[in-house]
N, C-alpha and C positions, 0 to 999 in steps of 0.2 A: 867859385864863390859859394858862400855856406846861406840856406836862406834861415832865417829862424822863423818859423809858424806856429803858432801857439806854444810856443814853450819849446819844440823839436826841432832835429839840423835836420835839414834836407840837402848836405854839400854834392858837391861832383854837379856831372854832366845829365841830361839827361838818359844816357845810355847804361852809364852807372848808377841811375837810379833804378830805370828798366832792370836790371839785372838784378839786383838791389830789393827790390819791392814785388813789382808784375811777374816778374818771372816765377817766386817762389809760391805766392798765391794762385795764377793763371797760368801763364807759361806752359811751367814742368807740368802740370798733370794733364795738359790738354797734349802735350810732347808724349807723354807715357800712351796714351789713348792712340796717335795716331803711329807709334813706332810700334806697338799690339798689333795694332791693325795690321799693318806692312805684312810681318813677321818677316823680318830681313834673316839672307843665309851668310855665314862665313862664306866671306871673300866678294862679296857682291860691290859694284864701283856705284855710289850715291851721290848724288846732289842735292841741297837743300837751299832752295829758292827764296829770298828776301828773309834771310837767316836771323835778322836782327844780332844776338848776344850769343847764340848757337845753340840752344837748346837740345833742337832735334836734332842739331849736326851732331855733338858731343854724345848722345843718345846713342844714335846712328853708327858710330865710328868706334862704339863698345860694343853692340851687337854684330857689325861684319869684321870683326877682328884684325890684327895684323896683317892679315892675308887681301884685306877688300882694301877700299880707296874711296875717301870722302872728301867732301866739298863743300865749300859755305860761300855765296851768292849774298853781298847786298850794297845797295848805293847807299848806304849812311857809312862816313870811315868812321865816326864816331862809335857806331854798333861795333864793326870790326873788328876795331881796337880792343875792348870791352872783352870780345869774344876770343880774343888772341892771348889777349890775359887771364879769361877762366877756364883756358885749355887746359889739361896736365902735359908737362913734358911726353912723355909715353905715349899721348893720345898724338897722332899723324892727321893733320886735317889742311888741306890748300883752301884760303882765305880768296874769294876775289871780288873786289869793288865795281861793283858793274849795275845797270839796270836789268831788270829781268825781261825786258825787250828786246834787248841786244844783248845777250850774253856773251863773253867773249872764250867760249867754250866749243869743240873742237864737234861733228855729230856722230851720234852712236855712241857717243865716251860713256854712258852711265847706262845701270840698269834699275834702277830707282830714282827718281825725282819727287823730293818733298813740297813743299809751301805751304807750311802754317800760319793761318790771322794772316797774310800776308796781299793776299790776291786782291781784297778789296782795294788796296791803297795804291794801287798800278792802275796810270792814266788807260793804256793800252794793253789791256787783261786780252783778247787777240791774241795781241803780239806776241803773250808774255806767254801764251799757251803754248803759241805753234814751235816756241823756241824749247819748252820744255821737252816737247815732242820730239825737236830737230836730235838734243843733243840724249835721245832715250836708244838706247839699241832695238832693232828688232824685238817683238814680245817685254819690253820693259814696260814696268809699271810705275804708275803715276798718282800721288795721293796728293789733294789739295784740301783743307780743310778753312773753313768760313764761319764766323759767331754771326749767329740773328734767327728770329728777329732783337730788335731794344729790348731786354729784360727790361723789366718795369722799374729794380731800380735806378739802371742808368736812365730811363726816362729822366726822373726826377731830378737825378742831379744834370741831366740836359737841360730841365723849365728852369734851375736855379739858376745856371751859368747864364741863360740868356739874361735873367731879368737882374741877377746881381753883379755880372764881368760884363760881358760885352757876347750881344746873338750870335756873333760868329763864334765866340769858343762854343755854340753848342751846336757849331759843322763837324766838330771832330768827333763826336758820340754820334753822331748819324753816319759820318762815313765808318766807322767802326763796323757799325752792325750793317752796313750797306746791300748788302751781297750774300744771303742766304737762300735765295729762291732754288728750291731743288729742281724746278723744271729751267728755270734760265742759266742753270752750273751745267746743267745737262748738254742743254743744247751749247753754249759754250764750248766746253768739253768736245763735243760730236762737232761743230765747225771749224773744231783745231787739227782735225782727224784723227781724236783719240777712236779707238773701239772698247766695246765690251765696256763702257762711259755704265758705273751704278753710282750715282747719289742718295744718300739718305742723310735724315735728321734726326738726330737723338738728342733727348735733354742731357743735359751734365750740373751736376749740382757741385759748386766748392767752397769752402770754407777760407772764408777772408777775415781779417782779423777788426777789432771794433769800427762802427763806422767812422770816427773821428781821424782813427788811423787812415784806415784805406783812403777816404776822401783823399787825404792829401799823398797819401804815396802814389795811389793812381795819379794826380794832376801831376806830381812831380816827377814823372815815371813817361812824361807825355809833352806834348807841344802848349798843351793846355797851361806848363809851368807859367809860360812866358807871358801870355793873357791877365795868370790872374796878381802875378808880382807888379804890373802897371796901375791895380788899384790898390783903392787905400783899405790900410786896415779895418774900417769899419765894412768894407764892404766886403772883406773875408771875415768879418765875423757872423758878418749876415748870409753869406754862404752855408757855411758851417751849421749855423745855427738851422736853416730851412733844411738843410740837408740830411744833415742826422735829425734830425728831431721825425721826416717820415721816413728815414731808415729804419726806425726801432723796431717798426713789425715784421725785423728780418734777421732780426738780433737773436738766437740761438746760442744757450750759455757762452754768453761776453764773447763771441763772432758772431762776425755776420755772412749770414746763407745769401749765395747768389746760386736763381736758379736760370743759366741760358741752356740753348739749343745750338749746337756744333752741327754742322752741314757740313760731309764730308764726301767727295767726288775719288774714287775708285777706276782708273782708267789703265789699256796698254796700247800700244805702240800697234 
């Protein structure tokens, strides 16, 4: 179904919005940072943990070449799909619908495991570790990466959705940025029994497009869709209106600067 919002389609699913909107602003370039990081070799076998659309899988599966073996992990079929479809033919990548608690993945199969923006949104981060570990070979390495803390402007448009949609759309801006404490990823990390467990936090700055924009391709890009299509028009105009109006001091020639902090966890087997 196509929604109209101010004048704009926002049709598809949310998955296809994801892919669509977040991934091209947020996504890909936090994927470029943490497939840098890796520095994956030809031929190396990878998993990428709560895949969503496949960013880093697709990433992943261009750097270890015809010779390696990739993998995309996630409980939404919806992502899956999404990400089955922005595969290229040529690119080789095994798709599997699973939780990251129970994977249904064999151990020692990979020498790399990803999770990006993902790990907050896992009831049992545990679980979801020790399973990464199970299925890591010997000396395999481990890269989890986590947004937070709230940049200031998602705060804002956290105060708006409470007080113009409904408080609980503003659970999902908090569990977003949930999960960036570098000493609690550590220890995390170190009670799943990784080794040689380094965390750090770097700022990252990205360039998203006007706030009018993004507002809605974030919500529509998110669970958030669904909250705010139950009120009425006035009350997304009043969104909107609070919203961008203290967005502007982040408005950088017609985009807007979003400055977070990526917590990225560095670990092997």
């Amino acid at each position: 179904m196509t929604q109209q919002i101010f004048g704009k389609s926002y049709g598809g699913s949310p998955a296809e919005n994801y892919q669509r909107f977040f991934v091209p602003s947020i996504g890909a370039p936090a994927a470029d940072d943490l497939i840098g990081v890796a520095g994956l070799r030809a031929g190396e076998r990878v998993l990428d943990v709560a895949c969503g659309t496949g960013v880093v899988t697709r990433l992943a599966a261009q750097s270890v070449g015809a010779g390696g073996a990739v993998a995309g992990l996630d409980v939404n079929p919806g992502m899956l799909t999404v990400a089955r479809l922005q595969t290229p033919p040529d690119i080789s990548i095994d798709w599997h619908e699973a939780s990251a608690e129970a994977m249904p993945l064999p151990d020692e199969a990979f020498d790399v495991v990803f999770c990006q923006m993902g790990l907050q949104f896992v009831p049992d981060k545990q679980a979801a570790l020790r399973e990464m570990r199970r299925v890591l070979d010997t000396g395999g390495r481990a890269f989890v990466s986590v947004p937070g803390p709230t940049p200031p402007m998602f705060a804002i448009m956290k105060d708006a959705l409470a007080r113009h949609i409904d408080p609980k759309a503003a659970f999902l801006v908090d569990l977003v940025f949930s999960m960036h404490d570098v000493d609690e990823l550590t220890e995390l990390m170190r009670d799943a029994g990784f080794r040689d467990v380094d965390v750090q936090a770097r700022p990252k700055t990205l360039r998203l497009p006007a706030p009018a924009d993004f507002l809605w391709q974030y919500i529509h890009s998110t669970p958030l869709a669904e909250a705010v299509a139950q009120v009425s028009r006035a009350k997304r105009d009043a969104l909107e209106r609070d919203v961008c109006g203290r967005w502007q001091e982040y408005v950088v020639d017609g985009s807007t600067s979003l400055q977070v902090s990526m917590t990225t966890a560095i670990a092997r087997k």
